[in-house]
C-alpha positions in Angstrom: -132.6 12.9 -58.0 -130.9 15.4 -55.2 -131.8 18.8 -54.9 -129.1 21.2 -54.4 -129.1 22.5 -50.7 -131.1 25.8 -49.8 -132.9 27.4 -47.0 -132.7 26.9 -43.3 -131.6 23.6 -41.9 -133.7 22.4 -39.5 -133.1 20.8 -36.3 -130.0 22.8 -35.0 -129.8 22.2 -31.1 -129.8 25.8 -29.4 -127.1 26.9 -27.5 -125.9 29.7 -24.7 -123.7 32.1 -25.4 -123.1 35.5 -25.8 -122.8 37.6 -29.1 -120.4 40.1 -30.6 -123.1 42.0 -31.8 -126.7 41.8 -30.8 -127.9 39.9 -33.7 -125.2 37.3 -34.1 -126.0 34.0 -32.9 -123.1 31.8 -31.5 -122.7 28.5 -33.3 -123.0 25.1 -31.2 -119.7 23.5 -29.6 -118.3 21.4 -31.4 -117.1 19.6 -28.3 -118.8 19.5 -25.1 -118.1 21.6 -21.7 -117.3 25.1 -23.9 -116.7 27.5 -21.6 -119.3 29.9 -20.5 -119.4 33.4 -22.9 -119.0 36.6 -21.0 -120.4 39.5 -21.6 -118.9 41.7 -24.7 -118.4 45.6 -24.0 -116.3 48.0 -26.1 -112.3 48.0 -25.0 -111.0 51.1 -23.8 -109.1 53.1 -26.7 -105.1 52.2 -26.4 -102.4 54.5 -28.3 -100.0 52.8 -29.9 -97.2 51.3 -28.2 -93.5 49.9 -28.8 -94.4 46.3 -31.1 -95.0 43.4 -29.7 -93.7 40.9 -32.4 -91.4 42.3 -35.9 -92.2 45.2 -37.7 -94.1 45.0 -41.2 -91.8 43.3 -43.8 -88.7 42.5 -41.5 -87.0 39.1 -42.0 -86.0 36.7 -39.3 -82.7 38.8 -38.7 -84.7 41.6 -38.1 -83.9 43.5 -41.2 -86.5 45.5 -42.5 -87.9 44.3 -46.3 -88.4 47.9 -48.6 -90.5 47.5 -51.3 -89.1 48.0 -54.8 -90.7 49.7 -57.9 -91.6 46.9 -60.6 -92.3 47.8 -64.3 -95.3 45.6 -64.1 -97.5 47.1 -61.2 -99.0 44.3 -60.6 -101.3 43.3 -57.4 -102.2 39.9 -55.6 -104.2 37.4 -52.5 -103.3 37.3 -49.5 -102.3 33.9 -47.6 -98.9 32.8 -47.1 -97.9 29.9 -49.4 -95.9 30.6 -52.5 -99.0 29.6 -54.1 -102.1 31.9 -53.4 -99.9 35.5 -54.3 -101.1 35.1 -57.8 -100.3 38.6 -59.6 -102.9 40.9 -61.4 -101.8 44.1 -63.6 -103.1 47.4 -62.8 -102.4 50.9 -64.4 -104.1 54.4 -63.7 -107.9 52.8 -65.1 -107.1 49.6 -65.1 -107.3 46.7 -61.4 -107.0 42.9 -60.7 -105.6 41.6 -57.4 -104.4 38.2 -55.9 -105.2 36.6 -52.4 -102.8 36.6 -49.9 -102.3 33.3 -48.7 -99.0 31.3 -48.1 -99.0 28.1 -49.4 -96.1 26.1 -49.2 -95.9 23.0 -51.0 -93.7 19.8 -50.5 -90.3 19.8 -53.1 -90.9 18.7 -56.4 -95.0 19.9 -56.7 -94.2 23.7 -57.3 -96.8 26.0 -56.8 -100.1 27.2 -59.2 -100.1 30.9 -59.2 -103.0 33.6 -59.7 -102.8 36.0 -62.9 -105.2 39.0 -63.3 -106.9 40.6 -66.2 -107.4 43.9 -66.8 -111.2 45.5 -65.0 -112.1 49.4 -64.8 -111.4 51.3 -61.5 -113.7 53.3 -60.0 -112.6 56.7 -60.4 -109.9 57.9 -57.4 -111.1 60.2 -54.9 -109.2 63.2 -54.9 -108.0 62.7 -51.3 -104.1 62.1 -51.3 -103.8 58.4 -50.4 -100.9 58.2 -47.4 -98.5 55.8 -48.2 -98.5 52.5 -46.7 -96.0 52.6 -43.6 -94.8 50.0 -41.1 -96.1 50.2 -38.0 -95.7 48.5 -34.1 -97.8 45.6 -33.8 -99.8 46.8 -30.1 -101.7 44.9 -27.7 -105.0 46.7 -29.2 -104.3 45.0 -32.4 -103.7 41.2 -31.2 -106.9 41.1 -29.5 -109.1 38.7 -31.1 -106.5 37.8 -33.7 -105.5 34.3 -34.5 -102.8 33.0 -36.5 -104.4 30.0 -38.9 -102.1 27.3 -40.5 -103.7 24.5 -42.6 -102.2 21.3 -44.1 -102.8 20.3 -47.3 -102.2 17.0 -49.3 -98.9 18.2 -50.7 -97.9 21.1 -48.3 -99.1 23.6 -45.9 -101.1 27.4 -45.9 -100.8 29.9 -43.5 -103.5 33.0 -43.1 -105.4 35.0 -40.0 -108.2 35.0 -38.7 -110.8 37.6 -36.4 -112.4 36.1 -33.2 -116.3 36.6 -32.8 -117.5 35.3 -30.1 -115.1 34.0 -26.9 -116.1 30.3 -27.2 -114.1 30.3 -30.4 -116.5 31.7 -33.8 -113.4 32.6 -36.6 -114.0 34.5 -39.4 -111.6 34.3 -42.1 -111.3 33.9 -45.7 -112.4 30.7 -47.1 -109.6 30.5 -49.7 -107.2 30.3 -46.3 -108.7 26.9 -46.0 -109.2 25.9 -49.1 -107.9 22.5 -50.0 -106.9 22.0 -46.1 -107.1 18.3 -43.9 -106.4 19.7 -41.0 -106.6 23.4 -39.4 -104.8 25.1 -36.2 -105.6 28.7 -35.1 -103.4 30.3 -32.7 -104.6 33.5 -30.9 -102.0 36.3 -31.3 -99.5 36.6 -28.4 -101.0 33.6 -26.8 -99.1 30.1 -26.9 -102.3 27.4 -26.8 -103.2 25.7 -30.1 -106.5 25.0 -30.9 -107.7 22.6 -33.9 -110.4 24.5 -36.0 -113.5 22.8 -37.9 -114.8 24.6 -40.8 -118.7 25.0 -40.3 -119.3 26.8 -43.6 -118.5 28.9 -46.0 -119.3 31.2 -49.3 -117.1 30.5 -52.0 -118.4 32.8 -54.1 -117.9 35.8 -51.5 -115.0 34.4 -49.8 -115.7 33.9 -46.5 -115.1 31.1 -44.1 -116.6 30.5 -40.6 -114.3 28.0 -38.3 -114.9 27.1 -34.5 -112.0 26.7 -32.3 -112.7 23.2 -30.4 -112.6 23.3 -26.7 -112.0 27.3 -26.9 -113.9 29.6 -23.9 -112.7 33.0 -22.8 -111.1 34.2 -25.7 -110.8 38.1 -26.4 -113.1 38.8 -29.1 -112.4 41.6 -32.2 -113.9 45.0 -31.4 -115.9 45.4 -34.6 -117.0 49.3 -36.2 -120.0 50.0 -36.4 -119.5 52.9 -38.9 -117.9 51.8 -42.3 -114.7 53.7 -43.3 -114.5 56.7 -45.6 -112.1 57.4 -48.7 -109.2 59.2 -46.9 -109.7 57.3 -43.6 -106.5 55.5 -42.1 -106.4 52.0 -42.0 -103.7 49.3 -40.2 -103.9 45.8 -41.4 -102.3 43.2 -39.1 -101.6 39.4 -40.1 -99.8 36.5 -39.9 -97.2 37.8 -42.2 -95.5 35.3 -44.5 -96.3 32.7 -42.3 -93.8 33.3 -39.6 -96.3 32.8 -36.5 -95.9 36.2 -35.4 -98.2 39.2 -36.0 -97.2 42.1 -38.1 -98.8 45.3 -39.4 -98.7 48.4 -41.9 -101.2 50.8 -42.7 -102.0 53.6 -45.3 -105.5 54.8 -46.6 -108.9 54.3 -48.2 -108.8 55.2 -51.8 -112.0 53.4 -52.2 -115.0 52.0 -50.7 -116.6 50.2 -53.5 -113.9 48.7 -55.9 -114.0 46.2 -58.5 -111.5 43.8 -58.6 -110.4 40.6 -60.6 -109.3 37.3 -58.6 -108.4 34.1 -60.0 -111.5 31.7 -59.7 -111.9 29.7 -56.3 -113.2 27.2 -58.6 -110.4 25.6 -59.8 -108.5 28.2 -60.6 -110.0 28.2 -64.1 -110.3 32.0 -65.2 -111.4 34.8 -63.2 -114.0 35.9 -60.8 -115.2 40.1 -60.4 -115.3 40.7 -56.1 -117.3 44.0 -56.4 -117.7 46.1 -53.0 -113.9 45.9 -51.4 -112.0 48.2 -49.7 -109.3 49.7 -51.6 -106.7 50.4 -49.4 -102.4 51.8 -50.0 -102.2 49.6 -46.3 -99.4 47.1 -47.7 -100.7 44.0 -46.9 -98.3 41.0 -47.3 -98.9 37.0 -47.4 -100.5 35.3 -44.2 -102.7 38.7 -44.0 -105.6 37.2 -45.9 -108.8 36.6 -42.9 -107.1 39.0 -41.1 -109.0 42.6 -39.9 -108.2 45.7 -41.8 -108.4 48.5 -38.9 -109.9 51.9 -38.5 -107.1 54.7 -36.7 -109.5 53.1 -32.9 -108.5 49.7 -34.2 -111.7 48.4 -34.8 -112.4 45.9 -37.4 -113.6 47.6 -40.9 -112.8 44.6 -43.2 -110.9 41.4 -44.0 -107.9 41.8 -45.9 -108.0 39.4 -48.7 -106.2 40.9 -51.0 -103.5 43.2 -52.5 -100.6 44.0 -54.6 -97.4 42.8 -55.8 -94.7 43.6 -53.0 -92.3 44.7 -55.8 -94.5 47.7 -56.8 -94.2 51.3 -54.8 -98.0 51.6 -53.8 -99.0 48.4 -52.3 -102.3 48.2 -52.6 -105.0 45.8 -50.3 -108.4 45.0 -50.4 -110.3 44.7 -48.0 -114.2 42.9 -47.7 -116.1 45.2 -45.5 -116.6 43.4 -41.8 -120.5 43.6 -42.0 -120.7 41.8 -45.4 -118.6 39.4 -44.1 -120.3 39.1 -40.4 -123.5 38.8 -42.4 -122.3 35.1 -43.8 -121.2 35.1 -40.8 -124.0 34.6 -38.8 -125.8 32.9 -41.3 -123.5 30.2 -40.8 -123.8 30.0 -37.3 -127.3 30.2 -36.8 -127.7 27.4 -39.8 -128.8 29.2 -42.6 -128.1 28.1 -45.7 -128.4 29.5 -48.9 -127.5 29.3 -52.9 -124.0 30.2 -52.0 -123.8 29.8 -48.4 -123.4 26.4 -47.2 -122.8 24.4 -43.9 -120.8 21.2 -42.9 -118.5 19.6 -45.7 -119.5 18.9 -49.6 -120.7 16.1 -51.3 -117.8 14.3 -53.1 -117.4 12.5 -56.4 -113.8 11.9 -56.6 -112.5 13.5 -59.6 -109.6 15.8 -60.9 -109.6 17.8 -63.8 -106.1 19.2 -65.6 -105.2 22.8 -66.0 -107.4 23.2 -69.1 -110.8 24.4 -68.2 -112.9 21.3 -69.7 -114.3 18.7 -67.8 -112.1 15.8 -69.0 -111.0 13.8 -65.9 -107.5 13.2 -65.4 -107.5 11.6 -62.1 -110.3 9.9 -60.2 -109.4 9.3 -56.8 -109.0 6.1 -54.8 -112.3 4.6 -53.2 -114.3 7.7 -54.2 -117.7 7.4 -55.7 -116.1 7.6 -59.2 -114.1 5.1 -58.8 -116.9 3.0 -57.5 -119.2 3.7 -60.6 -116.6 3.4 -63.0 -115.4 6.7 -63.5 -111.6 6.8 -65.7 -108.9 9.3 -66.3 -109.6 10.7 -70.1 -113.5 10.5 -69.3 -115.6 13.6 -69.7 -118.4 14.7 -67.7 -121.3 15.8 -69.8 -123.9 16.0 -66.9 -124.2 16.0 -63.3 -127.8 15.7 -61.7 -129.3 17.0 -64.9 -127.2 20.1 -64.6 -125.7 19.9 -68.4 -121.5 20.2 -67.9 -119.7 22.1 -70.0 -115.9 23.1 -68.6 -113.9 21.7 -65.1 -115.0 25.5 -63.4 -118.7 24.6 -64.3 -119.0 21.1 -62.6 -117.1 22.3 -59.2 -119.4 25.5 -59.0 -122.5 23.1 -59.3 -120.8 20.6 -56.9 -120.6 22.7 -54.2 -124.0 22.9 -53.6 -124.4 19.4 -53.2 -124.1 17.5 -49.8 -122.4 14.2 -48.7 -125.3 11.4 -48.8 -127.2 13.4 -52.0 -127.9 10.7 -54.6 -127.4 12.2 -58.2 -127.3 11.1 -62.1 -124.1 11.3 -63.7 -123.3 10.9 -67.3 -120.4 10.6 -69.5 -118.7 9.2 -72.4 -116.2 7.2 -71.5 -111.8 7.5 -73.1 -113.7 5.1 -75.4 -115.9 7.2 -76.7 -119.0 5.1 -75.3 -121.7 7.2 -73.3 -122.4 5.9 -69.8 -124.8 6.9 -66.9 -125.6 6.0 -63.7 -126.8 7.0 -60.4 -124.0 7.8 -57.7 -124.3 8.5 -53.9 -122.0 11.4 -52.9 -119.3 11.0 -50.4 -118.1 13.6 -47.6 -115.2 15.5 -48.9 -111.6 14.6 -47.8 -110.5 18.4 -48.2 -112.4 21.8 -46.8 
């Protein structure tokens, strides 16, 4: 029997480099011959100049999108596929948001969408938020920006990402990559493509770590070192909609320790609480989510993952603070593992479940380990490693901790009716 991963993993070659911070530890090349880091000092403050790509919102045409007042009020994630926007319903006491990813999917598959439920807000401050605003995209504000785009099985997602360190370290939002066979990230303003390889990630806190390969010399994010207070202006800046060229708006911090709802990055089944965001009026749009929230000296004071329904008149983001999410970071990186931080890819049975949250297979994939051990659509999973399994969310949250080459028990009564068990060696995952 396997044991879930934990701890530090041992034997992790050592590496030059130079960090963003003192205390984070670039992660080893995933290609030979990186370039050599250089050192990091703090840029010299810009003011804002005329923008170097379209303004917030505008459409190819260059007219400008202004957002309409909807009944509903309701507020979503960030990436950029018509998929990840899912919608959440808010009210004076009541908050759920969406991520802001675009997914775009291939004609004929549609797209799953996130819904909210209602959660208490932390009581407003009684600072005036400033409403979110477009504003010009500056030189400041691309540097140590990249635009990511994934493919996935049936389509395509499109998100940002912040530079750490100049031989390629990207932090972004792991539901940017979610689901994703291949990644690109391109730097802001720049015109070379690099492939990206997901080292690790935290589901549960939503935060990805990717490395560019064959990157050196790239600009890194100037991170605060002070968080930001209610009242404090913020810009966010993204890959907006998935057009490949950076955008921004900005408002204010309404709060610096909200609650919100998201739909469930397992599966999609239900909802998960993110405690500790941001809480922004900066109008973030889809293709923002990875991307840096900014402080008025554009330096990085969270990752916009979330926000609002465009529709609504306050557009509300949300925002992980940068040193929660540098903290998973650099666990990553210097191969530290934990509960809900892991390294490399997953181990990988091989099934699907449907919409309904109960662990009933529907699909069992071609030359996975299911398949191998007899596995069927219309099977249900009872256990997995001894772990008793009870719903589809409950399997894929005790899955992930599980790596290729771990040998577990599975057990399960067949469309039959027949209980069966047997011992199964995990495979690498096909999908990030």
């Amino acid at each position: 029997m396997s044991q879930p991963h934990s701890g530090e993993r041992s034997g992790l070659p050592e590496w030059p480099g130079t960090p963003q911070r003192a205390d984070f530890v670039d992660h080893p090349p995933s290609t030979p011959n990186y370039a050599a880091g250089t050192a990091w000092a703090p840029p010299v403050t810009q003011q804002w100049g005329p923008p170097m790509g379209q303004p917030w919102g505008a459409d190819p045409d260059g007219s400008q999108f202004v957002p309409q007042s909807s009944p509903s009020g309701r507020p979503r994630k960030l990436t950029s596929a018509p998929g990840r926007l899912g919608l959440v319903s808010a009210s004076a006491v009541l908050l759920v948001a969406v991520a802001l990813v675009v997914l775009q999917f291939t004609p004929g598959r549609g797209y799953a969408r996130a819904a909210g439920i209602p959660r208490p807000q932390v009581p407003r401050s009684q600072t005036q938020p400033i409403p979110a605003y477009p504003t010009a995209v500056t030189p400041k504000m691309s540097d140590g920006v990249v635009l990511i785009n994934g493919e996935l099985d049936d389509g395509f997602s499109s998100g940002t990402g912040i530079v750490l360190s100049d031989s390629g370290l990207v932090l972004t939002n792991y539901h940017v990559v979610a689901g994703t066979t291949y990644l690109t990230a391109q730097p802001a303003g720049g015109s070379r493509n690099y492939q990206a390889d997901l080292l690790g990630r935290n589901i549960w806190a939503d935060v990805a770590l990717l490395q560019l390969r064959g990157a050196g010399g790239l600009v890194t994010a100037d991170l605060a070192a002070d968080p930001v207070r209610i009242g404090d202006r913020v810009i966010v800046v993204g890959n907006g909609d998935g057009g490949g060229v950076l955008l921004a708006s900005g408002g204010s911090v309404i709060d610096i320790d909200a609650a919100v709802s998201l739909e469930s990055a397992f599966g999609g089944y239900g909802f998960d609480e993110a405690v500790g965001m941001i809480q922004s009026t900066a109008g973030a749009i889809p293709g923002y989510s990875g991307g840096p929230t900014y402080n008025d000296a554009i330096q990085v004071v969270g990752v916009t993952s979330a926000g609002q329904d465009p529709d609504d008149e306050e557009m509300i983001t949300y925002s992980i603070p940068i040193e929660t999410a540098t903290a998973i970071a650099e666990d990553i990186a210097a191969g530290r593992e934990s509960e809900q931080t892991r390294i490399g890819p997953v181990g990988w049975l091989g099934v699907d479940f449907g919409t309904r949250n109960v662990a009933v297979v529907t699909a069992v994939q071609q030359g996975s380990p299911a398949e191998m051990i007899g596995l069927t659509a219309g099977s249900t999973i009872n256990s997995f490693d001894s772990h008793p399994i009870n719903s589809a969310s409950g399997f894929l949250r005790i899955a992930e901790s599980y790596d290729p080459g771990d040998v577990v028990v599975v057990a399960w009564q067949d469309e039959q009716g027949q209980p069966r068990e047997t011992t199964v060696t995990l495979a690498t995952s096909p999908t990030n």
